[in-house]
CHARMM-style PDB file with segment names, atoms N, HN, CA, C and O in Angstrom:
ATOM      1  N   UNK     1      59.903  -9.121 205.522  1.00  0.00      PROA
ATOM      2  CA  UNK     1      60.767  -9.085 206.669  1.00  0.00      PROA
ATOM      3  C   UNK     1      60.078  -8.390 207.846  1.00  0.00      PROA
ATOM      4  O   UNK     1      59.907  -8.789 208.998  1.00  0.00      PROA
ATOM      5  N   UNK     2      59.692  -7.129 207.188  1.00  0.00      PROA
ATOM      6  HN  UNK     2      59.831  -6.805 206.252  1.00  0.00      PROA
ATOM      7  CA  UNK     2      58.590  -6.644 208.134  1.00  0.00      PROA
ATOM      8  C   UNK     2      57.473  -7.356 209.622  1.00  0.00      PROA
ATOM      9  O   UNK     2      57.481  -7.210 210.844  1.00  0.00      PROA
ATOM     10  N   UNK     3      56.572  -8.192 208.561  1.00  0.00      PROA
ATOM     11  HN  UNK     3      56.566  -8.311 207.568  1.00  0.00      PROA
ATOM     12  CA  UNK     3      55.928  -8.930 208.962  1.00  0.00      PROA
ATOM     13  C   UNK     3      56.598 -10.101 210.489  1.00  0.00      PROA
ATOM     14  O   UNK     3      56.153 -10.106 211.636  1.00  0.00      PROA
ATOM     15  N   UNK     4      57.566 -10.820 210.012  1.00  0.00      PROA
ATOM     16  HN  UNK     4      57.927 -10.816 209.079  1.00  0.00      PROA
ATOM     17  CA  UNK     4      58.635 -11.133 211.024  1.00  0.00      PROA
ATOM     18  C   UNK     4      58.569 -10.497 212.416  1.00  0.00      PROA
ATOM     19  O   UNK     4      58.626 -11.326 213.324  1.00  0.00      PROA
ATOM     20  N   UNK     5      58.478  -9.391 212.743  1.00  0.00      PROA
ATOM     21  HN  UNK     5      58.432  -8.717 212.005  1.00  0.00      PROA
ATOM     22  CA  UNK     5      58.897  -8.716 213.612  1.00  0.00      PROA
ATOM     23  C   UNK     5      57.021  -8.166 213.946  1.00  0.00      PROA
ATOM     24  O   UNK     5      56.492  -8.439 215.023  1.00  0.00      PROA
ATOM     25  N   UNK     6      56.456  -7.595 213.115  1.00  0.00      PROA
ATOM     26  HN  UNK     6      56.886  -7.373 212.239  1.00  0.00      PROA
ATOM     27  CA  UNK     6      54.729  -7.163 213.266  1.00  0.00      PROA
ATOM     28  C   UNK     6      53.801  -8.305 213.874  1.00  0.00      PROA
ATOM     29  O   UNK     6      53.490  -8.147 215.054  1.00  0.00      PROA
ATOM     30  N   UNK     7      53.298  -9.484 213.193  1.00  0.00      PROA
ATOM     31  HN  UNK     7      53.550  -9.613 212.234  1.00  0.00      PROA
ATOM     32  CA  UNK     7      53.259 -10.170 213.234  1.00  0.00      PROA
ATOM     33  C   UNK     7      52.998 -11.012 214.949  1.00  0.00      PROA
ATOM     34  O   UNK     7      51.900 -11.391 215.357  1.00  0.00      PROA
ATOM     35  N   UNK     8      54.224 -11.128 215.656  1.00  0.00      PROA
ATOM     36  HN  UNK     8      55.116 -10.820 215.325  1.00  0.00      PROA
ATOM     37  CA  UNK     8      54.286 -11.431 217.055  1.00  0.00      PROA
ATOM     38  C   UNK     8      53.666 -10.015 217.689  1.00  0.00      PROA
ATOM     39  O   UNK     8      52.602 -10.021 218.309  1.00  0.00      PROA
ATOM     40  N   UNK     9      54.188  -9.206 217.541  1.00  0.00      PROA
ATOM     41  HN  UNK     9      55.052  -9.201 217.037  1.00  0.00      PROA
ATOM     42  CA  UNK     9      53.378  -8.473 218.505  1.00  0.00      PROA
ATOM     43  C   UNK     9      52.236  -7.738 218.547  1.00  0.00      PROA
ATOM     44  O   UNK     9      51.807  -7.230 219.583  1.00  0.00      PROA
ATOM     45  N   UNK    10      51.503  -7.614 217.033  1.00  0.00      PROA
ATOM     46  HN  UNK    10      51.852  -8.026 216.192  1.00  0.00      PROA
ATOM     47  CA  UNK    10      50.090  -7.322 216.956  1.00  0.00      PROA
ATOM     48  C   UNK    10      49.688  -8.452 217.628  1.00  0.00      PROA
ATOM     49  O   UNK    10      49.038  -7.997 218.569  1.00  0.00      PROA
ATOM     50  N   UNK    11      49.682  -9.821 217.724  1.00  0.00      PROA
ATOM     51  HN  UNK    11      50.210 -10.190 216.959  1.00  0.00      PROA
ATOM     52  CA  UNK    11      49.353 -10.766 218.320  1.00  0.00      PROA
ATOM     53  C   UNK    11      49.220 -10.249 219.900  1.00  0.00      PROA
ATOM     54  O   UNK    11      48.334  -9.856 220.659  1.00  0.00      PROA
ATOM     55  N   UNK    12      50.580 -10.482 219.919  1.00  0.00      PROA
ATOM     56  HN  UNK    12      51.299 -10.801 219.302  1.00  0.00      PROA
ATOM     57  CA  UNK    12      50.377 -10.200 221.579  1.00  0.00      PROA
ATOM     58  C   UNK    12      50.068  -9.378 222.495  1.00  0.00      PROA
ATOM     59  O   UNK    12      49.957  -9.433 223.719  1.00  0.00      PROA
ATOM     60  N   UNK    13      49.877  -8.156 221.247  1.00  0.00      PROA
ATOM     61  HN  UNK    13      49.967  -8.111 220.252  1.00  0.00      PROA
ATOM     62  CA  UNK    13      49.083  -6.560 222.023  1.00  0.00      PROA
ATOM     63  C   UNK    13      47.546  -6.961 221.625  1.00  0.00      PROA
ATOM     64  O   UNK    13      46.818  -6.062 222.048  1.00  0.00      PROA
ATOM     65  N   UNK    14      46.945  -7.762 221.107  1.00  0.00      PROA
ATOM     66  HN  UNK    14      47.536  -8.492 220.764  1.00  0.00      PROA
ATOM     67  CA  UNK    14      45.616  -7.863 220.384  1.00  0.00      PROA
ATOM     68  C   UNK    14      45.571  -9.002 222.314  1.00  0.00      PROA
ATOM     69  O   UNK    14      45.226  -8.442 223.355  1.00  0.00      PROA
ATOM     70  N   UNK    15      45.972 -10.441 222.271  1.00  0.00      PROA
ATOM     71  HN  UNK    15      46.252 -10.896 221.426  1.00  0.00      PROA
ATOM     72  CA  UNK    15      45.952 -11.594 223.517  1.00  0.00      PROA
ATOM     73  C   UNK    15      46.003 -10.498 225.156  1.00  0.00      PROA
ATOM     74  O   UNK    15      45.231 -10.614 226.108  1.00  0.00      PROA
ATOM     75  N   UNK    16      46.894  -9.727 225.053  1.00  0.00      PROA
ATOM     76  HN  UNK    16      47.521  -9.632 224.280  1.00  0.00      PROA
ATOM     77  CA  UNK    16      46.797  -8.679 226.050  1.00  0.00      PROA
ATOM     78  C   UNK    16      45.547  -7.969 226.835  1.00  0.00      PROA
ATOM     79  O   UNK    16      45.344  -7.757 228.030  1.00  0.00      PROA
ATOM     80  N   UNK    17      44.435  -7.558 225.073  1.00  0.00      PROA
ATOM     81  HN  UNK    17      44.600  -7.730 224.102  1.00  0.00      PROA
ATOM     82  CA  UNK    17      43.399  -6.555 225.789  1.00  0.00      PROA
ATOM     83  C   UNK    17      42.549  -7.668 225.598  1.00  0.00      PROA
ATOM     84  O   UNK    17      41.517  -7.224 225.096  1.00  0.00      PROA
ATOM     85  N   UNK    18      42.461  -8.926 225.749  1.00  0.00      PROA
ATOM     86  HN  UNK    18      43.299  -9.287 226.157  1.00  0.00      PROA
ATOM     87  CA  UNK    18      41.413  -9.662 225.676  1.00  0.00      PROA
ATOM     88  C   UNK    18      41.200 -10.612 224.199  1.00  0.00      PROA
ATOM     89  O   UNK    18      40.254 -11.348 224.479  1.00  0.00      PROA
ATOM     90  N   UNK    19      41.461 -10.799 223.353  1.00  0.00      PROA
ATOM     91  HN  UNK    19      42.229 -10.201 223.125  1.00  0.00      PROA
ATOM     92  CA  UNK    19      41.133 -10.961 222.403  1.00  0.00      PROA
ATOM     93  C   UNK    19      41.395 -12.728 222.462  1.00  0.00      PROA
ATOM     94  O   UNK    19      42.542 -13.041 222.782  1.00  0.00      PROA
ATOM     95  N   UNK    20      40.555 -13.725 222.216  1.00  0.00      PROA
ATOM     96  HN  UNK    20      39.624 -13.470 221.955  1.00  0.00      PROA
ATOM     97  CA  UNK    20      40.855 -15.135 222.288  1.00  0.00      PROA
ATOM     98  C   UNK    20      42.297 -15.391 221.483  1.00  0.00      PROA
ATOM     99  O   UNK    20      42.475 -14.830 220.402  1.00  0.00      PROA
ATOM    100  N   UNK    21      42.773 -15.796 221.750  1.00  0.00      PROA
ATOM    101  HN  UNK    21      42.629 -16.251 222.629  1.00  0.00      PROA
ATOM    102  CA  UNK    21      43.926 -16.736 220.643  1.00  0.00      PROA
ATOM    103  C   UNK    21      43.738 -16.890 219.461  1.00  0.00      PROA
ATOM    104  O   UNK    21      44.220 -16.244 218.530  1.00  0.00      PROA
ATOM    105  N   UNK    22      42.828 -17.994 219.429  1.00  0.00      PROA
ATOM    106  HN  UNK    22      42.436 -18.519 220.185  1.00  0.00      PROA
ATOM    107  CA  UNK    22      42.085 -18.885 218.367  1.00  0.00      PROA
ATOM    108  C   UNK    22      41.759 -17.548 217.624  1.00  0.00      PROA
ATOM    109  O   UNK    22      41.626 -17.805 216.427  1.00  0.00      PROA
ATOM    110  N   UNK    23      41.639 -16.655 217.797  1.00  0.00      PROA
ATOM    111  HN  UNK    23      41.747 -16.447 218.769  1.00  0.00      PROA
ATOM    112  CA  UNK    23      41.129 -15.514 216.760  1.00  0.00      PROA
ATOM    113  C   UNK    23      42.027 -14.929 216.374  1.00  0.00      PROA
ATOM    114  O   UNK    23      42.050 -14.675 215.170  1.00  0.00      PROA
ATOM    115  N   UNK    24      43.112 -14.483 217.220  1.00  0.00      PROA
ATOM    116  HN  UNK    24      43.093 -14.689 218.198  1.00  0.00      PROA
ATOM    117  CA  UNK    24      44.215 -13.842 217.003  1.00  0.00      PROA
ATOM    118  C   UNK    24      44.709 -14.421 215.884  1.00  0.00      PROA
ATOM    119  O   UNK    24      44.433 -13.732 214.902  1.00  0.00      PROA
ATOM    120  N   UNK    25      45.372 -15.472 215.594  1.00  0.00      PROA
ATOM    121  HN  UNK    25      45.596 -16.032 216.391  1.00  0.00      PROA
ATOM    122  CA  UNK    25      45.546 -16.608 214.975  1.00  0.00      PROA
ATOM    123  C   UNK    25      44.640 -16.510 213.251  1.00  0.00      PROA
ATOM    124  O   UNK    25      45.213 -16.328 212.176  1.00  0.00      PROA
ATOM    125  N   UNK    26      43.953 -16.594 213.343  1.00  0.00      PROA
ATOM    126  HN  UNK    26      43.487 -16.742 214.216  1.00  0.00      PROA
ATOM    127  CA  UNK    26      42.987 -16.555 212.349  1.00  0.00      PROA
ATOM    128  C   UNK    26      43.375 -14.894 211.951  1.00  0.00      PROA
ATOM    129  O   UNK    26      43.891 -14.545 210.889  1.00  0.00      PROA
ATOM    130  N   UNK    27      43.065 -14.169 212.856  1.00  0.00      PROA
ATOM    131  HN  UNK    27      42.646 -14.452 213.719  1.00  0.00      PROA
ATOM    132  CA  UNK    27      43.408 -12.823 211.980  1.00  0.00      PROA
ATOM    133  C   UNK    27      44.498 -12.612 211.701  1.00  0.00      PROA
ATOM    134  O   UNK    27      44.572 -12.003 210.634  1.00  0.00      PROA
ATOM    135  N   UNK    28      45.495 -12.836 212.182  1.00  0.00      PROA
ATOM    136  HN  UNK    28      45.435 -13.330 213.049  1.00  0.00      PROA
ATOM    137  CA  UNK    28      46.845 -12.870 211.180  1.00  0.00      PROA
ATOM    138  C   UNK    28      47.406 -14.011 210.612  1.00  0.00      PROA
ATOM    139  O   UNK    28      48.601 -14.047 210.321  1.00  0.00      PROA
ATOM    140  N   UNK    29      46.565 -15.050 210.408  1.00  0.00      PROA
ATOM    141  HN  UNK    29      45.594 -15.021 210.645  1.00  0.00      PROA
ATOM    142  CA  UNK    29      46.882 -15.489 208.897  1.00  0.00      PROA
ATOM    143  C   UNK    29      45.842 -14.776 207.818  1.00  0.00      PROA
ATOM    144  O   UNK    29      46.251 -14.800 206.657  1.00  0.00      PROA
ATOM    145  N   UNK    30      44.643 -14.189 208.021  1.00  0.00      PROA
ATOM    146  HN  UNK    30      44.310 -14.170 208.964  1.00  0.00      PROA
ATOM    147  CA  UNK    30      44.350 -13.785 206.874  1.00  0.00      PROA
ATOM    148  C   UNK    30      44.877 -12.637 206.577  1.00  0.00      PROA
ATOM    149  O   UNK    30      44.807 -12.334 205.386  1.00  0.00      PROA
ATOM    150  N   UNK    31      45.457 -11.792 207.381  1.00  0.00      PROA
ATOM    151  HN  UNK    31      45.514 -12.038 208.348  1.00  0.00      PROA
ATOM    152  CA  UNK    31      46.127 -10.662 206.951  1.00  0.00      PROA
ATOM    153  C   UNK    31      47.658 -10.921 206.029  1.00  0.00      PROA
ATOM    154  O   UNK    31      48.219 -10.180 205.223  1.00  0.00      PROA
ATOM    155  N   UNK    32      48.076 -12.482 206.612  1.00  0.00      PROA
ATOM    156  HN  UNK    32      47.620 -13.084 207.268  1.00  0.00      PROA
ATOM    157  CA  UNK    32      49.135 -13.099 205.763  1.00  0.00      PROA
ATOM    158  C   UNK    32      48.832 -13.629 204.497  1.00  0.00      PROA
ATOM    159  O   UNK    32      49.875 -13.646 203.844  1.00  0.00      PROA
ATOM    160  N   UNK    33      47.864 -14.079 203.835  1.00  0.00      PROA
ATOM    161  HN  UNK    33      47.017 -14.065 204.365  1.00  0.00      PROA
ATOM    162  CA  UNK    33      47.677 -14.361 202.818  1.00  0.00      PROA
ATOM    163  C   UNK    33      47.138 -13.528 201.663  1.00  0.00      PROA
ATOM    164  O   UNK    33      47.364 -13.657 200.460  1.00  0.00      PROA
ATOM    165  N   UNK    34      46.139 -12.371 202.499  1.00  0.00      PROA
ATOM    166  HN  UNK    34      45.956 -12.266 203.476  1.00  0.00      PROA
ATOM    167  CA  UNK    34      46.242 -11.150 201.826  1.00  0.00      PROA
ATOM    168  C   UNK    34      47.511 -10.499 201.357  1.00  0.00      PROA
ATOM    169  O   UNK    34      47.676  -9.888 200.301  1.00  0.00      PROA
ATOM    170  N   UNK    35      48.123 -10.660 202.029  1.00  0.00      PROA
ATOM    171  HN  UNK    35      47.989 -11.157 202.887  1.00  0.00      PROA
ATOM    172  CA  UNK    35      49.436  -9.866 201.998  1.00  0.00      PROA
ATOM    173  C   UNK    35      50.273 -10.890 201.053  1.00  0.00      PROA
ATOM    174  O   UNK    35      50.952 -10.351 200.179  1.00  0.00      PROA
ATOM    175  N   UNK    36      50.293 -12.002 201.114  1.00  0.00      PROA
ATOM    176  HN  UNK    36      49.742 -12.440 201.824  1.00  0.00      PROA
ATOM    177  CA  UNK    36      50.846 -12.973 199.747  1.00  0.00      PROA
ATOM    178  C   UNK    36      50.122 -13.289 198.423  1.00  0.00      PROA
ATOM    179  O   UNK    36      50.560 -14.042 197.553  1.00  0.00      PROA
ATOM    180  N   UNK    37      49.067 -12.678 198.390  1.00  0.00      PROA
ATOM    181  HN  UNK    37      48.711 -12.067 199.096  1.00  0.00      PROA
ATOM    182  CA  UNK    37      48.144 -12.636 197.357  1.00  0.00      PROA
ATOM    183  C   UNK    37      48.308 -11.499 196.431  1.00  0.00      PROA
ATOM    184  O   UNK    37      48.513 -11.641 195.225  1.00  0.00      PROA
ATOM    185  N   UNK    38      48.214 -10.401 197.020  1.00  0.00      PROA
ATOM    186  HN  UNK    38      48.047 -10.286 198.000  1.00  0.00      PROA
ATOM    187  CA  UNK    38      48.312  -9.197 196.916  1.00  0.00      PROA
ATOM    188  C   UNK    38      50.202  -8.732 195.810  1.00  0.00      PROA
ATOM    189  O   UNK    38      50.537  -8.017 194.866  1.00  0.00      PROA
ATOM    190  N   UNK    39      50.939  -9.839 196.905  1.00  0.00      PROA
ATOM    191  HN  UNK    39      50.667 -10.419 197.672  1.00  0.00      PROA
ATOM    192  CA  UNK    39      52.468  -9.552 196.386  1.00  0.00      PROA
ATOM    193  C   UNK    39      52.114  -9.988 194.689  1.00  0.00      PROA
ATOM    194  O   UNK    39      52.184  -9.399 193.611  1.00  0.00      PROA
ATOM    195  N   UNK    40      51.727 -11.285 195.125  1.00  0.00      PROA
ATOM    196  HN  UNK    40      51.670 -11.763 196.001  1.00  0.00      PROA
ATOM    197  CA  UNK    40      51.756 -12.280 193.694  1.00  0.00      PROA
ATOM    198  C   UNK    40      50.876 -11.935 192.817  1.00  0.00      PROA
ATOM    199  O   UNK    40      50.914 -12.421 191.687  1.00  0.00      PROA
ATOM    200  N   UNK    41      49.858 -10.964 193.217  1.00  0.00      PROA
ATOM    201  HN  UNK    41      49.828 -10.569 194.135  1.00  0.00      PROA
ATOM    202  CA  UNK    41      48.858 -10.068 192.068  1.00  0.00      PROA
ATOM    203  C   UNK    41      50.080  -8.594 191.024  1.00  0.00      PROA
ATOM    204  O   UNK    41      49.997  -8.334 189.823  1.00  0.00      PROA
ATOM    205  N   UNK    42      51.054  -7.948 192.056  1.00  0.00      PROA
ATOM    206  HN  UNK    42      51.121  -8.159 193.031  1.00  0.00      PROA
ATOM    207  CA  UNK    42      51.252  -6.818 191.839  1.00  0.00      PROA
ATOM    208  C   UNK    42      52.616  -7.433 191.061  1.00  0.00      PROA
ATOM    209  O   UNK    42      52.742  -7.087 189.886  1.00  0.00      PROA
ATOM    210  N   UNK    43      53.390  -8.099 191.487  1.00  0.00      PROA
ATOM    211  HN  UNK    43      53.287  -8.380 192.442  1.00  0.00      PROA
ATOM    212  CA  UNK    43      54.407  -8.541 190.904  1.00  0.00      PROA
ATOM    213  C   UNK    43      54.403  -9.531 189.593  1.00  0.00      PROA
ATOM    214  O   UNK    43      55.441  -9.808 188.992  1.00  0.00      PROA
ATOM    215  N   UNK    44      52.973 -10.082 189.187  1.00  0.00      PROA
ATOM    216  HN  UNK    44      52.130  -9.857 189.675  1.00  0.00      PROA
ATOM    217  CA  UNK    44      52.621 -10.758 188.288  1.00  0.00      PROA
ATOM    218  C   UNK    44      53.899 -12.567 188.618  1.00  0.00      PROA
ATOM    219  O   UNK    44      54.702 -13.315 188.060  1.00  0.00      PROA
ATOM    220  N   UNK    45      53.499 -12.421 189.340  1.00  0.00      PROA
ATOM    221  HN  UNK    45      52.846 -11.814 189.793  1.00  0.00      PROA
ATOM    222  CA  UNK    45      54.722 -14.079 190.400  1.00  0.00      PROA
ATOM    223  C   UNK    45      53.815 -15.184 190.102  1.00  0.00      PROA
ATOM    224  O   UNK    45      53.173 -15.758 190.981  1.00  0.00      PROA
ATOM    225  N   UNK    46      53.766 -15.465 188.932  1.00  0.00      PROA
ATOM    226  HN  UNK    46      54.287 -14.998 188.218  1.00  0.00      PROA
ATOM    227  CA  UNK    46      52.899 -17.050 189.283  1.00  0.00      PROA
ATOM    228  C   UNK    46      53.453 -17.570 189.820  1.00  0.00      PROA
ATOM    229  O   UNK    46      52.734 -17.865 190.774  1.00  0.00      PROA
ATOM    230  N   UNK    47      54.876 -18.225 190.041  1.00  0.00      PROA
ATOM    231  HN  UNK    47      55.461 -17.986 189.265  1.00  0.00      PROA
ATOM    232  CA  UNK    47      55.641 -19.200 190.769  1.00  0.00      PROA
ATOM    233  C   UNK    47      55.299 -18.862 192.369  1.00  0.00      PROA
ATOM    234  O   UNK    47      54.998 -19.790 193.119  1.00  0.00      PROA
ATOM    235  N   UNK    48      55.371 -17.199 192.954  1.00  0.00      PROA
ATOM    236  HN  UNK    48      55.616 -16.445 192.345  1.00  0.00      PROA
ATOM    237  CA  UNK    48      54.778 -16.953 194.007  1.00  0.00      PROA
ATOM    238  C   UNK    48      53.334 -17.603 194.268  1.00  0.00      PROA
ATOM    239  O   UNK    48      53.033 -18.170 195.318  1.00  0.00      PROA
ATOM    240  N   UNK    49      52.539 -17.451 193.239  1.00  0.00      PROA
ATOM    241  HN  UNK    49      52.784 -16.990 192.386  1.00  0.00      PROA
ATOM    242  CA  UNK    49      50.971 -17.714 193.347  1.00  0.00      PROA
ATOM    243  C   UNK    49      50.798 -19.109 193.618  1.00  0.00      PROA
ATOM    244  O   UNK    49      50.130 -19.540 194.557  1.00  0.00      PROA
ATOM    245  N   UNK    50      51.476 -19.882 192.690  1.00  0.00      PROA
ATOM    246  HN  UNK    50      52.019 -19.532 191.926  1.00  0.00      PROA
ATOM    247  CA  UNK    50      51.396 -20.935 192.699  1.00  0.00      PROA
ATOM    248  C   UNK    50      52.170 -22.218 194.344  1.00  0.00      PROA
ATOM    249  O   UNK    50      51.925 -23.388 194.634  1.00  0.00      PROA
ATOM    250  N   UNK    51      52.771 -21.529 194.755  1.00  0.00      PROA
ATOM    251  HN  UNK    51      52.970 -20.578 194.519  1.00  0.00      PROA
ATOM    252  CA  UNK    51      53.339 -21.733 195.773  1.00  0.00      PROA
ATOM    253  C   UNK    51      52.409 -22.124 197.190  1.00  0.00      PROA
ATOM    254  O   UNK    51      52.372 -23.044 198.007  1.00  0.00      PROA
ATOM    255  N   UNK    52      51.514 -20.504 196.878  1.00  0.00      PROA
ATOM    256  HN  UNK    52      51.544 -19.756 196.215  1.00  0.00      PROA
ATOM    257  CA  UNK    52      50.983 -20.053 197.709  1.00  0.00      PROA
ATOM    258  C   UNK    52      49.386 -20.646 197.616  1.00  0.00      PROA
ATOM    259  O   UNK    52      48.549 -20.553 198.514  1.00  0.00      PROA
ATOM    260  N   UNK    53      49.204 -21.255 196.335  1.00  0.00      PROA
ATOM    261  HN  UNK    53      49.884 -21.330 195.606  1.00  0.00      PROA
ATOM    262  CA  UNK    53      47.940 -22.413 196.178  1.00  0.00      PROA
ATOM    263  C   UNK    53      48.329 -23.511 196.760  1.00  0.00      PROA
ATOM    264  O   UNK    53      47.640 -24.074 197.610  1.00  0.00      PROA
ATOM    265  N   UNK    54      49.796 -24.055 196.257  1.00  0.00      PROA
ATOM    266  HN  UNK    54      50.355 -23.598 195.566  1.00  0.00      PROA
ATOM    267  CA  UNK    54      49.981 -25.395 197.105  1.00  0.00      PROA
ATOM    268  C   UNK    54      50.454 -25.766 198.299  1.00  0.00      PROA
ATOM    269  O   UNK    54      50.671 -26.910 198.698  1.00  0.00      PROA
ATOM    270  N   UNK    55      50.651 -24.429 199.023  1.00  0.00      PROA
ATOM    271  HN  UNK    55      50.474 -23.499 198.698  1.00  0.00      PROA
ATOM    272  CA  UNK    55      50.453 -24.847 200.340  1.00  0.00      PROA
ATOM    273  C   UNK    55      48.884 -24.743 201.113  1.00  0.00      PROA
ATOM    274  O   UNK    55      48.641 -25.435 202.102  1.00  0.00      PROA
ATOM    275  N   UNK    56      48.031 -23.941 200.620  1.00  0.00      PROA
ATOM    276  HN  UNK    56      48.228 -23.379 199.817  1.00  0.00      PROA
ATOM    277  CA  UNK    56      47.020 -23.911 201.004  1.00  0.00      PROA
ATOM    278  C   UNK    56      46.068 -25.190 200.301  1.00  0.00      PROA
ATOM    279  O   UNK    56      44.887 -25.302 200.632  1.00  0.00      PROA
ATOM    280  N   UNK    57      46.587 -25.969 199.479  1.00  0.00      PROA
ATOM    281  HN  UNK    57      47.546 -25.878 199.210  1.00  0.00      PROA
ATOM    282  CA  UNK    57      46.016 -27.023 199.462  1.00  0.00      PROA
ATOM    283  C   UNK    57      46.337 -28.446 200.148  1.00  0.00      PROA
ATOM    284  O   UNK    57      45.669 -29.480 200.117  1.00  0.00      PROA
ATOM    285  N   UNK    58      47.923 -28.099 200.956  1.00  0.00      PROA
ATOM    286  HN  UNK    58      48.466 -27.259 200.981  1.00  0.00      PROA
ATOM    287  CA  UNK    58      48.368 -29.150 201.493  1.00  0.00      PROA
ATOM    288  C   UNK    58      47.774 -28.595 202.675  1.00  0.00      PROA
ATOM    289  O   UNK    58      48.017 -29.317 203.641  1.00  0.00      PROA
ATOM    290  N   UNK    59      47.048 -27.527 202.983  1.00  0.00      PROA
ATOM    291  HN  UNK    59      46.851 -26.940 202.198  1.00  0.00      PROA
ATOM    292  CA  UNK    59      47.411 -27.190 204.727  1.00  0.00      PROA
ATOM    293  C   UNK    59      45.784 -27.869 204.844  1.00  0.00      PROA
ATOM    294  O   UNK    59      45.561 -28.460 205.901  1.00  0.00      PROA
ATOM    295  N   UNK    60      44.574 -27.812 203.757  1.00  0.00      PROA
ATOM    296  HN  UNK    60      44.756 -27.332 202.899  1.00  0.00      PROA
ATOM    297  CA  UNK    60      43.931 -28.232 203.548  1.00  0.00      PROA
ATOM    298  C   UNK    60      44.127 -29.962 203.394  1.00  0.00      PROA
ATOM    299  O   UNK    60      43.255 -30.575 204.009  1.00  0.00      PROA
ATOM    300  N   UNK    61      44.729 -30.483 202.962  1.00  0.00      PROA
ATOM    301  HN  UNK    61      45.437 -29.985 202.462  1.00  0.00      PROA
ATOM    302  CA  UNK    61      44.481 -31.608 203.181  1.00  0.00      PROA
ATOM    303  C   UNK    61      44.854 -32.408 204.480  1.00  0.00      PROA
ATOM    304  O   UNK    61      44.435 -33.518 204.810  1.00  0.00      PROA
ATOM    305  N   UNK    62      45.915 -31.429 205.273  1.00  0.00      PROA
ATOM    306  HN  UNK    62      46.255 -30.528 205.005  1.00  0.00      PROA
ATOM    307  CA  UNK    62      45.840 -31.883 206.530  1.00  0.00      PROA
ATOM    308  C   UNK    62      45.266 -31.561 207.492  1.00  0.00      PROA
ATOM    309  O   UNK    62      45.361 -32.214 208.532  1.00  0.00      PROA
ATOM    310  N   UNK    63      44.708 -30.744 207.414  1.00  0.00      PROA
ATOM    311  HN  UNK    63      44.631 -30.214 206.570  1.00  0.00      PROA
ATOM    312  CA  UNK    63      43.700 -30.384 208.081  1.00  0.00      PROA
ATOM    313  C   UNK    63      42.474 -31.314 208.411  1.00  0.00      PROA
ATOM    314  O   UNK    63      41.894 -31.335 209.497  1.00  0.00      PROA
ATOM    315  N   UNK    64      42.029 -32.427 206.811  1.00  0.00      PROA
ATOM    316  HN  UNK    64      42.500 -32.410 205.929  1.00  0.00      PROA
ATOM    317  CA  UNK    64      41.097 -32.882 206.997  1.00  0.00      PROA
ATOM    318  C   UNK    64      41.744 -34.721 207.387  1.00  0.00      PROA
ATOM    319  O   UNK    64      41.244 -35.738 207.866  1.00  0.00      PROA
ATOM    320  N   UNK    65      42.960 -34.353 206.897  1.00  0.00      PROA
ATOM    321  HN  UNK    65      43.366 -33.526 206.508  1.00  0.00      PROA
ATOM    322  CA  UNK    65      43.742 -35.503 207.666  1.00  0.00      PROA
ATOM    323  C   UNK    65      43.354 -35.877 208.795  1.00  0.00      PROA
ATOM    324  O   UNK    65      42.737 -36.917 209.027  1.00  0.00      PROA
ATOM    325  N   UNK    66      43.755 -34.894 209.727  1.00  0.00      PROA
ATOM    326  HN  UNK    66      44.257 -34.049 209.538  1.00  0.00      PROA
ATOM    327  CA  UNK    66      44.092 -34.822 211.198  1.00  0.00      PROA
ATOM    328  C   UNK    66      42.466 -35.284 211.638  1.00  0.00      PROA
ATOM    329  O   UNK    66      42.321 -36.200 212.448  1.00  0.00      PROA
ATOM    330  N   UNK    67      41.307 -34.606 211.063  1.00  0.00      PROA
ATOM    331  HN  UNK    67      41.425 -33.862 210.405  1.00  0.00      PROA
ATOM    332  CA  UNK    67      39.949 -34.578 211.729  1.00  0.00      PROA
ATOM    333  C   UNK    67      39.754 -36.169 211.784  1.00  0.00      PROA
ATOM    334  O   UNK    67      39.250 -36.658 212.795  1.00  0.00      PROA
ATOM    335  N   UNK    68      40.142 -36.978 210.719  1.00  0.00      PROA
ATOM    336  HN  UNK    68      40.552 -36.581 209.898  1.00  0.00      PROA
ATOM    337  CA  UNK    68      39.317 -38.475 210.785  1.00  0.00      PROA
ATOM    338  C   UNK    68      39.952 -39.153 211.723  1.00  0.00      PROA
ATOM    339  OT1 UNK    68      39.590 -40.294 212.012  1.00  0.00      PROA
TER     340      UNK     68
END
């Protein structure tokens, strides 16, 4: 829930002092998947884990969708 509310505005205090987008972006999704990795390590959540593989394999396949 946290995150919700963090999230937008580390962004927009990071876009503020300069920081590209495109990076911004990138650094808080990896701080998001750390942070969903991490849940689904400590809580022993495969259904979390597993969730969290298949969207990163769909976000991956559109990804390479979109390029052709």
């Amino acid at each position: 829930m946290c995150g919700i509310v963090v999230f937008p505005v580390v962004g927009a205090a990071l876009c503020v002092h300069g920081m590209p987008v495109s990076d911004v972006l990138g650094l808080l999704a990896g701080c998001g998947v750390i942070g969903a990795v991490t849940t689904a390590v400590a809580g022993g959540g495969r259904a979390l884990l597993s969730a969290v593989a298949g969207a990163a394999v769909r976000a991956a396949a559109g990804t390479e969708h979109d390029a052709r």
